[in-house]
Short mmCIF file of the C-alpha atoms (twelve columns), coordinates in Angstrom:
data_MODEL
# 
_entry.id   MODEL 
# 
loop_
_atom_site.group_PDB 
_atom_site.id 
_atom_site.type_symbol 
_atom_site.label_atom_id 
_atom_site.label_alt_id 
_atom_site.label_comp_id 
_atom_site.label_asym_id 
_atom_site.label_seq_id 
_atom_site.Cartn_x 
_atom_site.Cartn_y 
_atom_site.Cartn_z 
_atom_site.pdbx_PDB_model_num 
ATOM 1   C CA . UNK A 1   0.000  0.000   0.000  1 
ATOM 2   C CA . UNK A 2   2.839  2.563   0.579  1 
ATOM 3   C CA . UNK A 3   5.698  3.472   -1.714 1 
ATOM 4   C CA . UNK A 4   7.659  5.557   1.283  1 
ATOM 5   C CA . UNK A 5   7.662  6.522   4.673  1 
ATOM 6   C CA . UNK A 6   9.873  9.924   5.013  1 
ATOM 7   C CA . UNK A 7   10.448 11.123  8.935  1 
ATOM 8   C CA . UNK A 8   12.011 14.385  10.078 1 
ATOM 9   C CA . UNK A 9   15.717 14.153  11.598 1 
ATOM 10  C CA . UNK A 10  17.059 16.966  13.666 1 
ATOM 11  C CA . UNK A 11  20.599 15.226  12.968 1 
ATOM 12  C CA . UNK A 12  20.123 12.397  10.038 1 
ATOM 13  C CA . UNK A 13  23.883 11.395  11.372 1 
ATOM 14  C CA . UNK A 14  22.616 10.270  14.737 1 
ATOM 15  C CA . UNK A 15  19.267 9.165   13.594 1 
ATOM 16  C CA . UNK A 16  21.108 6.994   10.837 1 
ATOM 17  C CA . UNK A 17  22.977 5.137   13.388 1 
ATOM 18  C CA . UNK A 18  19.587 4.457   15.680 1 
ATOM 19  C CA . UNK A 19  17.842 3.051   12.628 1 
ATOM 20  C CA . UNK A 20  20.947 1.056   11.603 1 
ATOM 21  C CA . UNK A 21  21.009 -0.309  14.831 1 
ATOM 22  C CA . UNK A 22  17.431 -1.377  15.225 1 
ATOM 23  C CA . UNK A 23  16.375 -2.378  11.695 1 
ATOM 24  C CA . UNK A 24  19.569 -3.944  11.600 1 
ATOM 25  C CA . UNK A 25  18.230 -5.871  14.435 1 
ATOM 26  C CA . UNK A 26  15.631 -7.263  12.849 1 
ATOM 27  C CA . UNK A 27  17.782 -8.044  9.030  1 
ATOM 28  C CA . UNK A 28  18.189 -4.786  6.908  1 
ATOM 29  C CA . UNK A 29  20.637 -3.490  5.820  1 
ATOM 30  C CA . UNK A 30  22.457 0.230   6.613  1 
ATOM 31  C CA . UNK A 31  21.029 3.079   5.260  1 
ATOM 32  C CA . UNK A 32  22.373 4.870   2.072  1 
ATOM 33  C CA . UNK A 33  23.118 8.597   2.755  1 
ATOM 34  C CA . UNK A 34  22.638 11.120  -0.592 1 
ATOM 35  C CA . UNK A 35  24.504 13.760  -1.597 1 
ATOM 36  C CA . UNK A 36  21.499 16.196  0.180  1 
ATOM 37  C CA . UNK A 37  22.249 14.545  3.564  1 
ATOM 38  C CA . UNK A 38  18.801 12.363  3.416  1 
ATOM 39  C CA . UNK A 39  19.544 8.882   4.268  1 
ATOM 40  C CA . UNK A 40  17.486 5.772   2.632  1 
ATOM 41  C CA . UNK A 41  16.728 2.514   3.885  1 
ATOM 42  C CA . UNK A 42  15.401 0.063   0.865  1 
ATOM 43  C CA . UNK A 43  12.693 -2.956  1.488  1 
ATOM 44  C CA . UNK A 44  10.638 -5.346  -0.744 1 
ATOM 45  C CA . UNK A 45  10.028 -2.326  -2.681 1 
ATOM 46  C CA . UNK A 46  9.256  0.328   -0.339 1 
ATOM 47  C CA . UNK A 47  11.685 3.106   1.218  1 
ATOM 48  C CA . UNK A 48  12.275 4.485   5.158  1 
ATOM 49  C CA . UNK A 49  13.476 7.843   4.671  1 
ATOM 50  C CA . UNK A 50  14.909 10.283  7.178  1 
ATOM 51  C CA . UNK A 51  15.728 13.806  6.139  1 
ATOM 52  C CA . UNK A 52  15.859 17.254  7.817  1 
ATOM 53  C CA . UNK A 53  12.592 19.548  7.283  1 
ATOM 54  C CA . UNK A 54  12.992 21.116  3.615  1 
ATOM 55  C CA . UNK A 55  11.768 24.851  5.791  1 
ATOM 56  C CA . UNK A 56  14.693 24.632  8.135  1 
ATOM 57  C CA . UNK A 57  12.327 24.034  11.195 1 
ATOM 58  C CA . UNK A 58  13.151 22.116  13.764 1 
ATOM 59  C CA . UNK A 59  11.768 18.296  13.202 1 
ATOM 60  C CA . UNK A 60  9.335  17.144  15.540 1 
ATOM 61  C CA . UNK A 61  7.492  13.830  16.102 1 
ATOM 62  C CA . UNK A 62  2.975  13.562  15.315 1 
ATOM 63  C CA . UNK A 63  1.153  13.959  18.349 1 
ATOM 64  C CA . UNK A 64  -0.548 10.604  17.924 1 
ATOM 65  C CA . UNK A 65  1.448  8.682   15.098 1 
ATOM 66  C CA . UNK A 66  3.086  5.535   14.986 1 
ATOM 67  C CA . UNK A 67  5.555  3.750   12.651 1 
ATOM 68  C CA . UNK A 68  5.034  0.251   12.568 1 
ATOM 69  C CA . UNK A 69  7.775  -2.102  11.259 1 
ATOM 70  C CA . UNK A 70  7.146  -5.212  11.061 1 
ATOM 71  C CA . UNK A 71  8.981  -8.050  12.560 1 
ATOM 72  C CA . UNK A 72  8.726  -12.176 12.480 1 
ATOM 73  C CA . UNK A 73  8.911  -13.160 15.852 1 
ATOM 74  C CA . UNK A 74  8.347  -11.676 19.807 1 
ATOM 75  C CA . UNK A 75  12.216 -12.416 19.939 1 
ATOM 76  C CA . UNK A 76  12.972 -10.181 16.709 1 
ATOM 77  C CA . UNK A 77  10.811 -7.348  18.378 1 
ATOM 78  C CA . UNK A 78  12.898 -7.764  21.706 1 
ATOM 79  C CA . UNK A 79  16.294 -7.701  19.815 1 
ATOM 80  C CA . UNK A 80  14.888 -4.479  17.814 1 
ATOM 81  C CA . UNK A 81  13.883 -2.591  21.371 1 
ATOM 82  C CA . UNK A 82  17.154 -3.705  22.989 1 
ATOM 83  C CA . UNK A 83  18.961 -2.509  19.808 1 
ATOM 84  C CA . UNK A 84  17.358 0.812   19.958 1 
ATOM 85  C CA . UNK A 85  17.743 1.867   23.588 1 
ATOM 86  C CA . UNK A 86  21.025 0.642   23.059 1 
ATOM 87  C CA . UNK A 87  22.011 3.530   20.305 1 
ATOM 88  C CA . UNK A 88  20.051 6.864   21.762 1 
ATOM 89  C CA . UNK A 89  16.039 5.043   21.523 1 
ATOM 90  C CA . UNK A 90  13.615 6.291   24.469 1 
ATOM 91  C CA . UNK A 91  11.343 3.330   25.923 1 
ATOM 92  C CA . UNK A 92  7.710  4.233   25.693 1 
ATOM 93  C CA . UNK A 93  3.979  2.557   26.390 1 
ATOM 94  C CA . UNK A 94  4.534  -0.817  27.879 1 
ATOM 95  C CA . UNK A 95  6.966  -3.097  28.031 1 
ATOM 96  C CA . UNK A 96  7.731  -5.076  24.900 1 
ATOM 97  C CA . UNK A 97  4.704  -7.999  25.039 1 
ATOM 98  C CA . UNK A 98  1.979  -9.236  23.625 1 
ATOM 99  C CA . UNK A 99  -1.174 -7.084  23.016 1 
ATOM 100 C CA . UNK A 100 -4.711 -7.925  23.350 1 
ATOM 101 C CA . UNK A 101 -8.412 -6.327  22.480 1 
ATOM 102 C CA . UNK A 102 -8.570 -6.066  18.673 1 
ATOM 103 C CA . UNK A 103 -9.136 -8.871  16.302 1 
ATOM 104 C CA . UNK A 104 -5.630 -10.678 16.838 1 
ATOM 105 C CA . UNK A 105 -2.866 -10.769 19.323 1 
ATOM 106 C CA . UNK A 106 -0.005 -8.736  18.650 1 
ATOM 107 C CA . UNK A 107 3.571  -8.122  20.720 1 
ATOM 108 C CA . UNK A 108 4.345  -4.785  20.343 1 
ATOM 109 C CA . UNK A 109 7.552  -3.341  21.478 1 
ATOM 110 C CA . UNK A 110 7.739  0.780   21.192 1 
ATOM 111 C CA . UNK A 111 10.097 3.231   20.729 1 
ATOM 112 C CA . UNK A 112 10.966 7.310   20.545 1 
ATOM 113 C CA . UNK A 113 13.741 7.848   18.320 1 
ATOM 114 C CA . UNK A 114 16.423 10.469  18.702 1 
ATOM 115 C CA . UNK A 115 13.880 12.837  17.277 1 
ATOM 116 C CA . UNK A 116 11.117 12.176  19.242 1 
ATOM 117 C CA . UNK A 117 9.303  10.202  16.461 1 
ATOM 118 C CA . UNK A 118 7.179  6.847   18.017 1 
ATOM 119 C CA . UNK A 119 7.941  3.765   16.368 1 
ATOM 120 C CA . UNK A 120 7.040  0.583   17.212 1 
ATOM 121 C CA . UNK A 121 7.917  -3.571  15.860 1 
ATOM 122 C CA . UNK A 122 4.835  -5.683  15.205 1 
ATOM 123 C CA . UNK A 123 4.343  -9.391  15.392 1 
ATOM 124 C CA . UNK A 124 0.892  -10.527 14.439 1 
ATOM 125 C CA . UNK A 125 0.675  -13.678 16.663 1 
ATOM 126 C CA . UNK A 126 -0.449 -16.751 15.248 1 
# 
């Protein structure tokens, strides 16, 4: 359904290494940095951007959004979490675990990036 995700970085440097780290985790590869200082992370045919704002404004996180990534297994979702609070990721809802009250179980383990952005991993259970 989507062709690209882009996020706001306040420093695409730092964020780079917080995304290599924890989609690294869970088997992509490093992100590719162009020549405008945007850095691109390539999928099955989609793209994870991060850039600074085009107006110059500081980047800040949605009030309310979440990026999903998904992951295949609880333990992939645990080694993306530890991966990102090891490399500058802020904890946030509950603890990593599985997730009840909508049509399937899920374990969800969240994040805030260095930019304040809320990400999360995602493992439909079976």
């Amino acid at each position: 359904m989507f062709s690209h995700v882009m996020i706001g970085a306040n420093n695409v440097d730092e964020s780079k290494s917080f995304y290599d780290a924890v989609l690294g985790a869970i088997g992509h590869k490093p992100g590719v940095m162009d020549p405008k200082g945007r850095c691109f992370y390539f999928a099955d045919g989609s793209i994870f951007m991060l850039t600074k704002p085009i107006d110059g404004e500081p980047a800040t996180h949605g009030n309310g959004s979440t990026l999903g990534f998904a992951v295949d297994s609880p333990e992939a979702a645990d080694a993306w979490h530890a991966a990102g609070m090891a490399n500058g990721g802020i904890t946030c809802e509950d603890p990593p675990g599985v997730r009840e009250g909508s049509p399937m179980s899920m374990y969800l383990a969240y994040l805030r990036d260095p930019s304040g952005n809320k990400i999360c991993a995602l493992y439909r259970m079976p």
